[in-house]
N, C-alpha and C positions, 0 to 999 in steps of 0.2 A: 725580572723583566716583565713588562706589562703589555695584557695583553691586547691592540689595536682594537679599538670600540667596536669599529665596524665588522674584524673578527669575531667578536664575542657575541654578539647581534648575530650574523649566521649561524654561528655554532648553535646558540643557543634556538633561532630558528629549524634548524636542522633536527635538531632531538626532539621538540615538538610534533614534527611533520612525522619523524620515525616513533613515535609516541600515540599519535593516531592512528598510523598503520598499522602497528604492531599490538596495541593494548586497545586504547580506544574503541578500536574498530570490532574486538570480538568482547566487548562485553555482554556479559548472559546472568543480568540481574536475576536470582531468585523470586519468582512473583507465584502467592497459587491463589487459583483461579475459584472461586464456589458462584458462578451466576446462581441466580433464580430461574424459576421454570418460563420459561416465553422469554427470556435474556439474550442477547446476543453480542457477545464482546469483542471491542478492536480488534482485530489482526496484527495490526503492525502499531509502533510508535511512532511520533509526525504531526502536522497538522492538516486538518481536515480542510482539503481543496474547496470539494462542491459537495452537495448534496440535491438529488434531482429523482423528481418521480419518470416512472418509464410509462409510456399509453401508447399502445399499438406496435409496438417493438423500436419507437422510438425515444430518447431523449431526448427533453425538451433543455437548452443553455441555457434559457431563463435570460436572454436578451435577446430583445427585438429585433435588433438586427443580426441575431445567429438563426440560423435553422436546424430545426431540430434533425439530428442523424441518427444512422440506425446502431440500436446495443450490439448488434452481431459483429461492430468492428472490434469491439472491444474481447469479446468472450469466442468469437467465429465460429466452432462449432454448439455451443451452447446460444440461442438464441429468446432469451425470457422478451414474452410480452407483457406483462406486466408488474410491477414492483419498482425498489428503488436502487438509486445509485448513491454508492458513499464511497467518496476519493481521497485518499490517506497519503502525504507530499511523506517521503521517508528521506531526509536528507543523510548525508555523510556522519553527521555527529549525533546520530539519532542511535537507540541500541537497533541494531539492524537484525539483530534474530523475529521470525513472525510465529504465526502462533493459530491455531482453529479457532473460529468465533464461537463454536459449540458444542455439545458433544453430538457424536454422529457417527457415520461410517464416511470414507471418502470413495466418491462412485466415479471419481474418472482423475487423472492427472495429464495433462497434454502441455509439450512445448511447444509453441510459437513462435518461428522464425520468423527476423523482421527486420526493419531498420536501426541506425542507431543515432537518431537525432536530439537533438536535445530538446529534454521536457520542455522548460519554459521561455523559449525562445526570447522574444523581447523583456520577457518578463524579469529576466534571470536578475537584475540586481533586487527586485522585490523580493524572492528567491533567497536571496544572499544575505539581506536581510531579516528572512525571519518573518514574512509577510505571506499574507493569503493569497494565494494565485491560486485562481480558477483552469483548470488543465484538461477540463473536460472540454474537448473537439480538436486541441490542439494537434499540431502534426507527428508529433513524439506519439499521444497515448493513441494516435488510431493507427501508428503504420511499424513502433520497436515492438524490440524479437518483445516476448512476456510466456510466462509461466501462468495456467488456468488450472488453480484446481477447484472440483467441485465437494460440496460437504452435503450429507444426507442428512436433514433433523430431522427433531419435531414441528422443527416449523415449516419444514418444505428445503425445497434444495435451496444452498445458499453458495455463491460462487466469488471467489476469490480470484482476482489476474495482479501477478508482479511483473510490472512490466518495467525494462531496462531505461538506463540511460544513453549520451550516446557515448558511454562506453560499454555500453553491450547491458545482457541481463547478470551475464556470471553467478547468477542463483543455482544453490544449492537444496535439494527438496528431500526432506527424511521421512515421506509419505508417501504411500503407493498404493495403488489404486484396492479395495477390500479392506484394509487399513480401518481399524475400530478407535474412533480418538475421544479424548477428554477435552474440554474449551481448556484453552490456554496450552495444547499439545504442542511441542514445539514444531514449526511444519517446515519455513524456508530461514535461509540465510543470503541476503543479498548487499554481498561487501559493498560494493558504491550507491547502495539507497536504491530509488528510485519509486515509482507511483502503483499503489496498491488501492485496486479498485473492487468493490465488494459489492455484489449481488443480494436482495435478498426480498421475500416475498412483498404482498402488499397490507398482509394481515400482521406484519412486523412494523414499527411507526419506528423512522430516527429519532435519537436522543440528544445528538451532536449535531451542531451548527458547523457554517464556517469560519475559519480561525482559530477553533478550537485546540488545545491541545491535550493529546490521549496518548493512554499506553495501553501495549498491547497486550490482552487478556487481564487487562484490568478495568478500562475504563465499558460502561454498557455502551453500546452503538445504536442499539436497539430494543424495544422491547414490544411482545404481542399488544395488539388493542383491547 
């Protein structure tokens, strides 16, 4: 008996969908990490949103018509005035495990309760595609729940926020506050993605543009001047 086309097209739909949740979803490629001294590497897998200097504890959009707002929506009780911003889109089909950009100790870990809107609002079929959208101001990254943790280098404190979709953060964190780590330590797990935003001094210069794409404790993000 033969099985109706359109049958076999769901079915075959079906095991896909249950294929990503189930497997897809926790892959935990092998990767090891040796940066150089003044190196600072991705966090997460994704492609690289924005990148933006901070001056006066503001970020500047880097268009005319945005105004610059302030880093504390981002990080809230951590508020750096000066250094920079690097914005890491963590989609669904991305390896979603994250990782320490260095070694360090970790000096604070804080949840962040919040909304749960969605990241790229008008943007989402760019998004969907596989395209660079800019998400720095949007309403998702200044008001969803997100995860902050802080790392202790050599280069100065460096701060990490994963912040939700709107299906929420549902991040998982194997790091806690005194925590001695190696770059590339494995730190969060956050099953549906979402935007991982990275702090770090001014004596650090990005390496990564936008549209880039990186992996996490591997590709350099930054490195000292």
């Amino acid at each position: 008996m033969r099985v109706p086309r359109r049958l076999a097209l769901l079915a075959l739909a079906g095991a896909g969908t249950a294929y990503l949740r189930k497997v897809h979803r926790y892959r935990d490629p092998v990767r090891f990490s040796d940066p150089r001294p003044g190196e600072l590497l991705c966090p997460a897998d994704g492609m690289v949103s924005f990148v933006r200097r901070i001056e006066q504890g503001q970020a500047s959009h880097g268009h005319t018509e945005e105004l610059d707002w302030p880093v504390s929506e981002l990080f809230r009780d951590e508020v750096p005035q000066e250094g920079w911003l690097v914005g890491l889109l963590v989609s669904p089909l991305d390896v979603l495990y994250t990782s320490a950009p260095a070694d360090g100790e970790v000096r604070a870990v804080r949840h962040v309760p919040g909304s749960r809107l969605p990241l790229g609002g008008r943007h989402l079929l760019q998004m969907a595609a596989r395209q660079p959208v800019d998400l720095l101001g949007a309403p998702g990254t200044r008001a969803n729940e997100r995860l902050v943790l802080t790392f202790q280098t050599s280069a100065g404190d460096v701060h990490v926020a994963a912040i939700g979709s709107r299906r929420g953060l549902q991040g998982t964190t194997y790091l806690n506050q005194g925590d001695t780590v190696r770059a590339g330590h494995k730190a969060l797990f956050l099953p549906e993605g979402g935007l991982v935003v990275v702090y770090f001094p001014l004596s650090v210069l990005p390496q990564v543009g936008v549209g880039d794409r990186v992996q996490g404790g591997q590709t350099v993000m930054a490195r000292s001047a």
